[in-house]
mmCIF file of the C-alpha atoms, coordinates in Angstrom:
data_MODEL
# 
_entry.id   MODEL 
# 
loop_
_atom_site.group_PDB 
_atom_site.id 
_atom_site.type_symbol 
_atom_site.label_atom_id 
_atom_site.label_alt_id 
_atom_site.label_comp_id 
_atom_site.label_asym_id 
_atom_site.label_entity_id 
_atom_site.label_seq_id 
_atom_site.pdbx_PDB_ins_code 
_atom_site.Cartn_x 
_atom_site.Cartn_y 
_atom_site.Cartn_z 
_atom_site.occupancy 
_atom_site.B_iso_or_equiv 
_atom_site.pdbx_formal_charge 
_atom_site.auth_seq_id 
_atom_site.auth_comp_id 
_atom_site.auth_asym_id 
_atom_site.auth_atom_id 
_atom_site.pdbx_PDB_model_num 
ATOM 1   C CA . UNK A 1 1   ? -26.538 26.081 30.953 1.00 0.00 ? 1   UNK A CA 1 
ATOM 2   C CA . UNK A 1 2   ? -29.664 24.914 29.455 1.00 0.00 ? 2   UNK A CA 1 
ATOM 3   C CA . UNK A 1 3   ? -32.542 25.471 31.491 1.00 0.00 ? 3   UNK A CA 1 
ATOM 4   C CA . UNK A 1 4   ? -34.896 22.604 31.457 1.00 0.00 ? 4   UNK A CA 1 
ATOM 5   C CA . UNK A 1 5   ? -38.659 22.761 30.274 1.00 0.00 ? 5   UNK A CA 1 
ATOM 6   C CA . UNK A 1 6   ? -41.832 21.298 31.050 1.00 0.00 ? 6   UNK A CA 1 
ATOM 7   C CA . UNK A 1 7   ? -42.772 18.120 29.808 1.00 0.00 ? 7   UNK A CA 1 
ATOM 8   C CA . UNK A 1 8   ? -39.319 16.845 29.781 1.00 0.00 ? 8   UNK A CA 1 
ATOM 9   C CA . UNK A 1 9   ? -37.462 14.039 32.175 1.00 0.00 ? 9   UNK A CA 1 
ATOM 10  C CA . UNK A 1 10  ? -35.958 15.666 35.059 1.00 0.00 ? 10  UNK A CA 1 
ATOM 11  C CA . UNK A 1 11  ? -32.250 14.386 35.564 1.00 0.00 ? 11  UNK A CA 1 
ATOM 12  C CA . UNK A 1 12  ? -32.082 11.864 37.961 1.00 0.00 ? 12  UNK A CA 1 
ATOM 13  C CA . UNK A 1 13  ? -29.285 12.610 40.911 1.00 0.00 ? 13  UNK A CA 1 
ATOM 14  C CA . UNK A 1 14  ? -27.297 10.644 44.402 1.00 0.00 ? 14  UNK A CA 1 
ATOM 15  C CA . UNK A 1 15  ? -26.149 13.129 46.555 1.00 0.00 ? 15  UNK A CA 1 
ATOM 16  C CA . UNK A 1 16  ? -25.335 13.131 50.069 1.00 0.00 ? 16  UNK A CA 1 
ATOM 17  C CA . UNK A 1 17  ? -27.919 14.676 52.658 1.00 0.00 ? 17  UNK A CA 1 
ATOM 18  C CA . UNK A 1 18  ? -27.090 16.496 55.797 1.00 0.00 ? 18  UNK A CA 1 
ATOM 19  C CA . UNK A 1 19  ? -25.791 13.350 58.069 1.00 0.00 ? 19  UNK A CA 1 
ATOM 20  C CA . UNK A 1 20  ? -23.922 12.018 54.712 1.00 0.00 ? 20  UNK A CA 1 
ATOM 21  C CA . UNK A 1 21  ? -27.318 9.218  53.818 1.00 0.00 ? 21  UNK A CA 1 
ATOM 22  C CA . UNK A 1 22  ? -27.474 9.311  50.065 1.00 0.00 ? 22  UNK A CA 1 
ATOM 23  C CA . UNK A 1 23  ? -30.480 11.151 48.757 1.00 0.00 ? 23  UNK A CA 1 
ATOM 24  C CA . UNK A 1 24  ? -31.751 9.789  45.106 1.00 0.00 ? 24  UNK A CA 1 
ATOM 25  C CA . UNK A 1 25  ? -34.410 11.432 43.064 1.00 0.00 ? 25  UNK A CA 1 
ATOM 26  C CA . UNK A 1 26  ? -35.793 8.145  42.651 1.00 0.00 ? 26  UNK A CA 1 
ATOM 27  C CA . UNK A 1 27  ? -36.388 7.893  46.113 1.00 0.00 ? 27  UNK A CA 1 
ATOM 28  C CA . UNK A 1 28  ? -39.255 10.093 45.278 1.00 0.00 ? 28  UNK A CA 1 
ATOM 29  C CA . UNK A 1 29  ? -41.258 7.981  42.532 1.00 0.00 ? 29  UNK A CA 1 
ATOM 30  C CA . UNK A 1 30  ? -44.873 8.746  42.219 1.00 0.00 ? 30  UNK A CA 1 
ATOM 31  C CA . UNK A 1 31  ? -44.668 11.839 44.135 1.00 0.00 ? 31  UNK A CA 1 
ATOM 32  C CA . UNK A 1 32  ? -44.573 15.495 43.736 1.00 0.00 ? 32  UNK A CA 1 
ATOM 33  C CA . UNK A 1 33  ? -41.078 17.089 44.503 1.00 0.00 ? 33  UNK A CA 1 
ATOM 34  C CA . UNK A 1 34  ? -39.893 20.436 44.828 1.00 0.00 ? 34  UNK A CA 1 
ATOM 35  C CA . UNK A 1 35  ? -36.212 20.399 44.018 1.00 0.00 ? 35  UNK A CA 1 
ATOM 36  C CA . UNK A 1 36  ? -34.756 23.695 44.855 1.00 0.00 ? 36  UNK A CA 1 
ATOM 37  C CA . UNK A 1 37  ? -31.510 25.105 44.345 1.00 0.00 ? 37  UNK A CA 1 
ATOM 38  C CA . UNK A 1 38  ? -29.777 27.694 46.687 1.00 0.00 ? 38  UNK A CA 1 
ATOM 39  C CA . UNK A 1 39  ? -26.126 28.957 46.611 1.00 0.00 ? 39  UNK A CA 1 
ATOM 40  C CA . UNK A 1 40  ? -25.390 29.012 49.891 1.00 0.00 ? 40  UNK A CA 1 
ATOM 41  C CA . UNK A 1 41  ? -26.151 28.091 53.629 1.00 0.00 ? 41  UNK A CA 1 
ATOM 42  C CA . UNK A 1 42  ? -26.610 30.027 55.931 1.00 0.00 ? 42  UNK A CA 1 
ATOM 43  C CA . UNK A 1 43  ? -26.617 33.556 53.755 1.00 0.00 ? 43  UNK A CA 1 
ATOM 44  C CA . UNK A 1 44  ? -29.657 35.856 54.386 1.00 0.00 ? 44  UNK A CA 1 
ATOM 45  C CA . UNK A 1 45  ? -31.279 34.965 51.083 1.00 0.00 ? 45  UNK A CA 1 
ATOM 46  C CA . UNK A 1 46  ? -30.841 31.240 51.205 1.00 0.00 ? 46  UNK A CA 1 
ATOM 47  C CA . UNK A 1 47  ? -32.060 31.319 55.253 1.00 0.00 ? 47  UNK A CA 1 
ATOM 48  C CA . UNK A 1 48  ? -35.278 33.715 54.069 1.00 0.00 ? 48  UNK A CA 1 
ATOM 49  C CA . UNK A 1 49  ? -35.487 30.911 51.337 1.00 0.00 ? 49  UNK A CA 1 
ATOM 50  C CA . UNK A 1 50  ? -35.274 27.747 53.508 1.00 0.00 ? 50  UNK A CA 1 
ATOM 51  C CA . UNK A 1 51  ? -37.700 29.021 56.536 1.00 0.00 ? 51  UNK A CA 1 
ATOM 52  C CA . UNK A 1 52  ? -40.123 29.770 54.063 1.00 0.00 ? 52  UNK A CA 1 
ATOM 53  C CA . UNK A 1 53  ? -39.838 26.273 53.098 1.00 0.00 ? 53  UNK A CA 1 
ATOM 54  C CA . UNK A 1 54  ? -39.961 25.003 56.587 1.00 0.00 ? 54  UNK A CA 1 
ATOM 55  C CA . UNK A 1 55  ? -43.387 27.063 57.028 1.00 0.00 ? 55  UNK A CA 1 
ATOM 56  C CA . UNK A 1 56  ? -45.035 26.114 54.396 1.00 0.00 ? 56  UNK A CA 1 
ATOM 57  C CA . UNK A 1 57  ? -43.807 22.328 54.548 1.00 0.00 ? 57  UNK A CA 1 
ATOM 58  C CA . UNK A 1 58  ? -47.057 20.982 55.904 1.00 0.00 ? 58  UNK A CA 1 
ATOM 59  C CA . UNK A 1 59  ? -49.499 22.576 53.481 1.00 0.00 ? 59  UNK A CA 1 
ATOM 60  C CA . UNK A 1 60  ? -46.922 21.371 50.422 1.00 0.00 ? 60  UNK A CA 1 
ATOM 61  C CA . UNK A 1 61  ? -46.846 17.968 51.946 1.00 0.00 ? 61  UNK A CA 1 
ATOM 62  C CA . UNK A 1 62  ? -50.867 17.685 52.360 1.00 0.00 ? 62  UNK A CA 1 
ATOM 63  C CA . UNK A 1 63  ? -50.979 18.875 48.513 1.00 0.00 ? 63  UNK A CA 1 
ATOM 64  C CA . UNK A 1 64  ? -48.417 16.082 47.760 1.00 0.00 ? 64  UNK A CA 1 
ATOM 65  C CA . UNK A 1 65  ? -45.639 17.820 47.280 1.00 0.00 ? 65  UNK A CA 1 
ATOM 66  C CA . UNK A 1 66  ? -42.060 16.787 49.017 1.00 0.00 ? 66  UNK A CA 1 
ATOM 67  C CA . UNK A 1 67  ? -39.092 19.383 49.531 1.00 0.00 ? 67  UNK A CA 1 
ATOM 68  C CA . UNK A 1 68  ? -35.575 19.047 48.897 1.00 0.00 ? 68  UNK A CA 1 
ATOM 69  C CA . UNK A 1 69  ? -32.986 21.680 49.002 1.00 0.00 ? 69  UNK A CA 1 
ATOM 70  C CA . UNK A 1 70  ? -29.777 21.240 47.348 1.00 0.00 ? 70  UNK A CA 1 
ATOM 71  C CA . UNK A 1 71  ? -26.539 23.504 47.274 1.00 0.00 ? 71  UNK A CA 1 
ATOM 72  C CA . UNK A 1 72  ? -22.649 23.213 46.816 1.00 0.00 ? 72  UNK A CA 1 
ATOM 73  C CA . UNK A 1 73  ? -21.889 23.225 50.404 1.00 0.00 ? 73  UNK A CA 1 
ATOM 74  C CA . UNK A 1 74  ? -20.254 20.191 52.225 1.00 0.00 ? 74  UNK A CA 1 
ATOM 75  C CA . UNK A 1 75  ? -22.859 17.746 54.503 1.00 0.00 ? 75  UNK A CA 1 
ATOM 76  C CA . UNK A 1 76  ? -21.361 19.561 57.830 1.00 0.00 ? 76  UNK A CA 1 
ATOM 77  C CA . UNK A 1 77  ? -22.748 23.266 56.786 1.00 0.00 ? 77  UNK A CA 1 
ATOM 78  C CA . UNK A 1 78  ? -25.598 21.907 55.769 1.00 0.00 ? 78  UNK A CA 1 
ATOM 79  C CA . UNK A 1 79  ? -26.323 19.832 59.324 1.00 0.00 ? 79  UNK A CA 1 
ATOM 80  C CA . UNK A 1 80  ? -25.193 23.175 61.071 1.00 0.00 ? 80  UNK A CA 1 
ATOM 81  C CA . UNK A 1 81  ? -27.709 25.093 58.422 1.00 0.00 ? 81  UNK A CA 1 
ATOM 82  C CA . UNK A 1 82  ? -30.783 22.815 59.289 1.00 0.00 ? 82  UNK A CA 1 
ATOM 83  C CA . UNK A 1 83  ? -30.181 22.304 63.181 1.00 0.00 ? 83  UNK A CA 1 
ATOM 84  C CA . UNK A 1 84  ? -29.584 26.117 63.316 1.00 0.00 ? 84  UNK A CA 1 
ATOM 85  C CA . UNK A 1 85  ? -32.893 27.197 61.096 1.00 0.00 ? 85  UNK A CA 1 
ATOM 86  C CA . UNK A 1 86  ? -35.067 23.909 62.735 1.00 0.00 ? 86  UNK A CA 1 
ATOM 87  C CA . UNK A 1 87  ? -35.099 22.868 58.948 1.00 0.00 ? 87  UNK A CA 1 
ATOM 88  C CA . UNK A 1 88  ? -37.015 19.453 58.560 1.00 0.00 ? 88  UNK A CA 1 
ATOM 89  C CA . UNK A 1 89  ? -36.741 18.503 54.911 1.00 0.00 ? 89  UNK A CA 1 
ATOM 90  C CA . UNK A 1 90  ? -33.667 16.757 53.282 1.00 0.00 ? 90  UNK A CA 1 
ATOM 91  C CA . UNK A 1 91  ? -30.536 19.834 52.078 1.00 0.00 ? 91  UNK A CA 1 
ATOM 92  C CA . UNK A 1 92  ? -28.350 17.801 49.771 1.00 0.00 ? 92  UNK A CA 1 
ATOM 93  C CA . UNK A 1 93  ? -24.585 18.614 49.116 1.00 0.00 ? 93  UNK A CA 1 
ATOM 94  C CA . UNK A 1 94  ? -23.850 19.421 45.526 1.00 0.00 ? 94  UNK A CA 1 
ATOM 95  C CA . UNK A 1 95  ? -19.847 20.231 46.091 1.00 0.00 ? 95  UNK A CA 1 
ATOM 96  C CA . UNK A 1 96  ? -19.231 19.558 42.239 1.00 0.00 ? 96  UNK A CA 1 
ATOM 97  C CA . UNK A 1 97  ? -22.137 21.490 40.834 1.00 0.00 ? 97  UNK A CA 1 
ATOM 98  C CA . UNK A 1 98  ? -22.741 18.580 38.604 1.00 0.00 ? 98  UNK A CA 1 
ATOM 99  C CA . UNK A 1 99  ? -26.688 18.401 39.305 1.00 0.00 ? 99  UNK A CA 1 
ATOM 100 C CA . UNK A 1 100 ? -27.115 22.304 39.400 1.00 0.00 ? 100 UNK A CA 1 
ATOM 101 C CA . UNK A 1 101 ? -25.588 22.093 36.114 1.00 0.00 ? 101 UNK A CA 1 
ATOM 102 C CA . UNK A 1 102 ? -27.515 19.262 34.755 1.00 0.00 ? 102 UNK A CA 1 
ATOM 103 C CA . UNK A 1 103 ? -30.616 21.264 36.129 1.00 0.00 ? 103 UNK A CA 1 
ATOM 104 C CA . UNK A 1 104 ? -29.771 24.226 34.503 1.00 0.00 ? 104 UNK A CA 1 
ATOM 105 C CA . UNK A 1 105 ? -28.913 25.971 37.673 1.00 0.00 ? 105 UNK A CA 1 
ATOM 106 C CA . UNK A 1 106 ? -25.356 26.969 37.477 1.00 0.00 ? 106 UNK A CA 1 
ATOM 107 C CA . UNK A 1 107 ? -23.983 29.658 35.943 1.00 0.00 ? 107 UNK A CA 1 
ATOM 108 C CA . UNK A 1 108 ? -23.094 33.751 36.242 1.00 0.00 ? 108 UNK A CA 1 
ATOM 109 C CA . UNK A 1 109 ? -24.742 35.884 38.101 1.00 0.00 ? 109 UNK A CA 1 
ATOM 110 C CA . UNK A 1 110 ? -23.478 39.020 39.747 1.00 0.00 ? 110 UNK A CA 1 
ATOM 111 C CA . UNK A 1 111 ? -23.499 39.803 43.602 1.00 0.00 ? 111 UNK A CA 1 
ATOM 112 C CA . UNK A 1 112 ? -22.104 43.225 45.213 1.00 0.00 ? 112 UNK A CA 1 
ATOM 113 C CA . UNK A 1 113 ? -21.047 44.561 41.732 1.00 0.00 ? 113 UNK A CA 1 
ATOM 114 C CA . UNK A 1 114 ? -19.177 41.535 40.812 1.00 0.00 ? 114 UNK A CA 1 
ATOM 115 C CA . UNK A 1 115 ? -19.859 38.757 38.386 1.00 0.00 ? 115 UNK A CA 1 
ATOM 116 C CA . UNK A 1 116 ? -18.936 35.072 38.976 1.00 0.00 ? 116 UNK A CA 1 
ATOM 117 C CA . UNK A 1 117 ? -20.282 31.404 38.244 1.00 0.00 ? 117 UNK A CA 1 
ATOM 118 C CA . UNK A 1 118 ? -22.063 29.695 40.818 1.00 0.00 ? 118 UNK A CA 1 
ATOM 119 C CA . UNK A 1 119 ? -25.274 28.112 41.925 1.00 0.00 ? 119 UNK A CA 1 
ATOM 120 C CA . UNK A 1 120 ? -28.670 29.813 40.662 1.00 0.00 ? 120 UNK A CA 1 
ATOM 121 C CA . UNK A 1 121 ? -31.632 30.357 42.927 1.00 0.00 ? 121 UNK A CA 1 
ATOM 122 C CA . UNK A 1 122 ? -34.189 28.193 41.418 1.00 0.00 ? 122 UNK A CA 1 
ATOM 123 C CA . UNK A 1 123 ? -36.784 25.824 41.567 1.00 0.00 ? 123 UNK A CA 1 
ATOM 124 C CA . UNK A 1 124 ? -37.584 22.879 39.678 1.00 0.00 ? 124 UNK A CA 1 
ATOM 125 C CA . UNK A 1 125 ? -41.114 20.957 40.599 1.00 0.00 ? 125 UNK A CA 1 
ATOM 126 C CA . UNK A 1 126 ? -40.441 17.260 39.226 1.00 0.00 ? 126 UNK A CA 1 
ATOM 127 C CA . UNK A 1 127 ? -44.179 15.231 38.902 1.00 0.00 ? 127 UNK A CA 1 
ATOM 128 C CA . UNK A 1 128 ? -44.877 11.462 40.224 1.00 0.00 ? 128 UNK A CA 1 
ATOM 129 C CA . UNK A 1 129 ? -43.646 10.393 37.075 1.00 0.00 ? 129 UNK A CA 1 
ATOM 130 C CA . UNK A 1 130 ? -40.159 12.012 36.539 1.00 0.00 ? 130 UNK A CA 1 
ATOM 131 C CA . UNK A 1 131 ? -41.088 14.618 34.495 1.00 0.00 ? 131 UNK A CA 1 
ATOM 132 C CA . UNK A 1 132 ? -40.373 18.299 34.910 1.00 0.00 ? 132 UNK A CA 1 
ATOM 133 C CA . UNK A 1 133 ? -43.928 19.772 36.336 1.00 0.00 ? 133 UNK A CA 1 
ATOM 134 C CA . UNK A 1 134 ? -42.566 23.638 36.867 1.00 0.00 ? 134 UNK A CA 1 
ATOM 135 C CA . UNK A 1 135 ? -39.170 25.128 36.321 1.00 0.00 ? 135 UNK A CA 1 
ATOM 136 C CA . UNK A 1 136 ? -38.339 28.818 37.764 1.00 0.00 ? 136 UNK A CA 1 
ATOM 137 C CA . UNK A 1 137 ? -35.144 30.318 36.974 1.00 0.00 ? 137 UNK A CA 1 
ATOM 138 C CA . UNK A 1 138 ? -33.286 33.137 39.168 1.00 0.00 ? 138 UNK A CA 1 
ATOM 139 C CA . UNK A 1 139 ? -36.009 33.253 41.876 1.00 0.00 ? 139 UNK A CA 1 
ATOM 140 C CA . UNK A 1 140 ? -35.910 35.832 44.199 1.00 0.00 ? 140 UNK A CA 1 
ATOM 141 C CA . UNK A 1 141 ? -35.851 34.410 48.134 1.00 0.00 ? 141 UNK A CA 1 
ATOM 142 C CA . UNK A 1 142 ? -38.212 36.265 49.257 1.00 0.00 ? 142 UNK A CA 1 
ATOM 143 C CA . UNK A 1 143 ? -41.561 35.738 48.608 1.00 0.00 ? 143 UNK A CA 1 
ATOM 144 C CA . UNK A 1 144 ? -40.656 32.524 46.730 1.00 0.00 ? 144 UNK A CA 1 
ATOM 145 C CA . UNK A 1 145 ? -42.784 30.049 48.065 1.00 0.00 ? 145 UNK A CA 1 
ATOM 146 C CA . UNK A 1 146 ? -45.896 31.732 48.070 1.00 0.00 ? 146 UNK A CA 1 
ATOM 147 C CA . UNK A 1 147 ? -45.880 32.115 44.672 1.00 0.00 ? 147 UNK A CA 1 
ATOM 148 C CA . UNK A 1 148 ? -45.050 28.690 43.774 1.00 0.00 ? 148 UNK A CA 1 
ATOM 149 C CA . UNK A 1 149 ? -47.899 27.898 46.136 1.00 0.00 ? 149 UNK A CA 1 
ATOM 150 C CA . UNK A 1 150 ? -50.080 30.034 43.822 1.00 0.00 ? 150 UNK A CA 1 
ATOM 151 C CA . UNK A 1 151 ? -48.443 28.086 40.746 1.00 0.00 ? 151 UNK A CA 1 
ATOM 152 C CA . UNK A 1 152 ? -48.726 24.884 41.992 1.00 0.00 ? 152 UNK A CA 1 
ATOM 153 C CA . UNK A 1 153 ? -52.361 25.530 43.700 1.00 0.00 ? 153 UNK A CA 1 
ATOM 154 C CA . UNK A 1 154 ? -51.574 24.440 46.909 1.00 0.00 ? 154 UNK A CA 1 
ATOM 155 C CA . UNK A 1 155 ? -53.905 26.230 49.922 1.00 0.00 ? 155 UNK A CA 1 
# 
């Protein structure tokens, strides 16, 4: 997968939220969002990942900047995920990969001594107009958010 860069447009996406609404990137025009990618609800990385999210929500929202989480799992784990974790921003269902790919977000990685294909932690921060702000590849969970805090300058 090609990773995208700075500068360029981000690719725009529809994907189903949490209840099933449709979620479109162009429902965020002329705002900041931070359009993460996690492989899996409800895991101890992607839960670290997500309440750190939740926590910080209100001092990325005051700086302008919206969340969205998105992942391969179907609209029910991800309503289970967010009731369960008090999670407040929209997690969109990616079954097909088809945005993590176009995102640069899929691909292998290795877990427990094995290597597969699948969803990459990672973060891509798309500007008010479109354009990729900030793109972070193979993130660790922990600790994430305060250093795109730091990246982004947000207090």
């Amino acid at each position: 997968m090609t990773q995208l860069q700075p500068g360029i447009p981000a690719p725009s996406f529809t994907l189903p939220d949490a209840s099933g609404s449709k979620v479109s990137l162009a429902d965020y025009a002329g705002r900041n969002v931070v359009v993460y990618f996690y492989p899996k609800a409800a895991t101890p990385g992607c839960t670290t990942e997500a309440c750190d999210f939740r926590d910080n929500l209100n001092s990325l929202q005051a700086a302008g900047f919206d969340v969205v989480g998105i992942s391969p799992d179907e609209p029910e784990a991800l309503q289970d995920f967010a009731e369960a974790e008090s999670l407040t921003f929209p997690l969109l269902s990616d079954i097909d990969n088809e945005v993590a790919k176009a995102y640069g977000s899929f691909g292998e990685k290795e877990f427990n001594g094995k290597t597969f294909t699948g969803t990459l932690r990672s973060t891509v921060v798309v500007d008010p107009e479109g354009n990729v702000r900030l793109a972070e590849y193979n993130v660790d969970g922990k600790g994430h958010v305060a250093r795109l805090r730091e990246s982004l300058g947000v207090n």
